[in-house]
C-alpha positions, 0 to 999 in steps of 0.5 A: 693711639696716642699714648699717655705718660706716667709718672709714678708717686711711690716705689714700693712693692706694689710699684713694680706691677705697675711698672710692668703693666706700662711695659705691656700696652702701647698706650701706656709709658712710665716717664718718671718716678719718686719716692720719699727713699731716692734710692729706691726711686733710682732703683726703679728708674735704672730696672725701668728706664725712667727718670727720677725726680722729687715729688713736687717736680713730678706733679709740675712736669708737664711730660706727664699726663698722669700723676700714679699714687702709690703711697700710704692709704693716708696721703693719697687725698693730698696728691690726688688734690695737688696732681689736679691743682697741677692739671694733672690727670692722676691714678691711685691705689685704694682707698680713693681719701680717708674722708668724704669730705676731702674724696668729694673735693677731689671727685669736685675739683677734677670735674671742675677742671675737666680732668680724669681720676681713676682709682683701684681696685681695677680687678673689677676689670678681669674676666672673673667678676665681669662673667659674674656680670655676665651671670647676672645680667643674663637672669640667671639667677633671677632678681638678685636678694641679697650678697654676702662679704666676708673676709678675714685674717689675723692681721697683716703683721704676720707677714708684711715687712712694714705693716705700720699703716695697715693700723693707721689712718686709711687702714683698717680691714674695711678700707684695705680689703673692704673696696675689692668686695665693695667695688665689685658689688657696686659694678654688679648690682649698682648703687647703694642707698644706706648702711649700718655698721658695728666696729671694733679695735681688739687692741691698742697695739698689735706685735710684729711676727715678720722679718725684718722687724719681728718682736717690734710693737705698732700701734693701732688707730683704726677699727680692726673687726668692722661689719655692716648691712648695704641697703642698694638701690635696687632693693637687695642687701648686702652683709659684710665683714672685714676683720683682722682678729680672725684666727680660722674661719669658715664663713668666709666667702663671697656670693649673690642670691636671687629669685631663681638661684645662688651665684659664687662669685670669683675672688675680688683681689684676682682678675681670673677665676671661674663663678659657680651656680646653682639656680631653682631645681638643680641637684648641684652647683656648677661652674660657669664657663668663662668666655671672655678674654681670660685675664692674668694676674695685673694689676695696673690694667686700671691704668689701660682703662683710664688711658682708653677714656683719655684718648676715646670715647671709651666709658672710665670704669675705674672712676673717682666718682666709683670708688668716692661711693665705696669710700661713702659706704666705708665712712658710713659704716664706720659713722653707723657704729659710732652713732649707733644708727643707720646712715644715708649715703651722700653718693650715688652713680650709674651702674658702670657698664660691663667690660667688652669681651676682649679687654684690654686688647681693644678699647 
């Protein structure tokens, strides 16, 4: 199989698992790095074997068949959009934009020039949700009702070493944690239609509790408590909360209800996992056996998905086009609460199909 070179936008923590995913699929090979601070870009270049080059060089080098983005939530639009006015294919961490005007220029533009962009979360690839898939698409719990999305946690300042643009534009607990619960909603019960939402900033700045910047003030630009009602297209609804003013919860959690039972889902931010179910008449819940080929913890496997639709005929999982949707239904909750009215999504898609068993060893 023919492989596909990256070249890596960003070497921060989070870079390394990507990094290692490359390591691990022949399809893949890191070429190249850049980050703003060249030390950590050498450091990664000399642990990984790759060069080192400025952005602007990285988008430019026609060695590179993908432009990965690893950067602040803010500029990921920007590179998206110059990877592709490069004819490059590109990659990013979520979320996809910070806007709908510019996530559907970049879902536009790549289309026009017949190029691939993918996007994370891709733990909607692992074996935890896709047996969730599996649940669902079995019937075993009927036509699903309704799905539950709660998540929530002080705030990212009591342990990120840099937790600045957790509260700056592309921040916020909707556009961090929101796309893991939204992508994986989407993949299992398909497109949404409309939404409502009510949001809130508890305060104008939050005190950094983690070292090496304890006692330091940032201050806060995003909503930090958000909620919302998802209508889908197939009639079932959606409840979500995202917060970072949560100091002990109990109503956390993630599930499906249908006409015929109750499915809790696996964790969206891990690929592993087992579900649980309890269907019409059961005296209890039970854990649903997973068959599939068990998936670590890795993320980056995204970037397998994306190299199979490269060089096959493979279907792009991890597409703009899905995470452009789940960006509409942030934007839209976050419209809703300000406009106090519901809002209707601009975008739609097909339900992406389910993983094979044995990915990613195959395409």
């Amino acid at each position: 199989m023919e492989r596909i070179t990256l070249g890596i936008i960003g070497c921060g923590t989070i870079s390394d698992v990507y990094f290692e995913t490359a390591t691990e699929f022949d399809v893949l090979e890191v070429v190249a790095c850049a980050d703003l601070a060249t030390e950590r870009a050498e450091a990664k270049a000399e642990q990984y074997g790759c060069r080192v080059l400025t952005t602007d060089a990285l988008l430019a080098d026609s060695e590179i068949d993908v432009a990965v983005i690893l950067t602040p939530p803010s500029t990921h639009g920007d590179l998206l959009m110059r990877a592709l006015e490069n004819d490059t294919h590109a990659y990013t961490e979520k979320p996809l934009a910070t806007s709908m005007h510019q996530g559907t220029e970049i879902v536009r533009t790549a289309q026009e020039k017949d190029l691939l962009v993918g996007s994370a979360p891709d733990t909607v690839l692992g074996s935890g949700l896709q047996t969730c898939r599996d649940v669902l698409d079995s019937g075993r719990i009927g036509d699903p009702v309704g799905a539950v999305a709660a998540w929530a946690s002080p705030g990212h300042e009591h342990w990120h070493p840099d937790p600045d643009f957790y509260y700056q534009e592309g921040g916020g607990p909707l556009f961090d944690m929101g796309p893991y619960y939204l992508t994986a909603l989407i993949a299992l019960l398909g497109p949404a239609s409309a939404v409502a939402g009510t949001t809130t900033t508890a305060t104008d700045e939050r005190t950094i509790t983690s070292e090496p910047r304890w006692g330091e003030t940032i201050d806060v630009a995003v909503p930090t408590h958000e909620t919302g009602t998802i209508t889908f297209e197939n009639g079932s609804v959606g409840t979500v909360l995202m917060s970072f003013d949560v100091w002990e919860s109990s109503t956390t959690g993630f599930e499906i209800h249908g006409t015929e039972g109750s499915l809790q889902l696996t964790n969206p931010n891990r690929f592993d996992g087992a579900p649980r179910v309890r269907v019409r008449g059961a005296d209890e819940t039970q854990e649903v056996s997973v068959t599939r080929n068990q998936s670590r913890q890795q993320r980056g496997l995204g970037l397998v998905d994306l190299a199979y639709a490269l060089t096959t005929d493979w279907h792009h999982r991890t597409s703009a086009a899905l995470a452009l949707h789940v960006l509409d239904i942030m934007t839209g909750i976050r419209d809703s609460g300000a406009e106090h009215d519901y809002v209707e999504l601009s975008s739609t898609l097909e339900r992406p199909p389910a993983v094979p068993d044995d990915f990613p060893n195959s395409p």
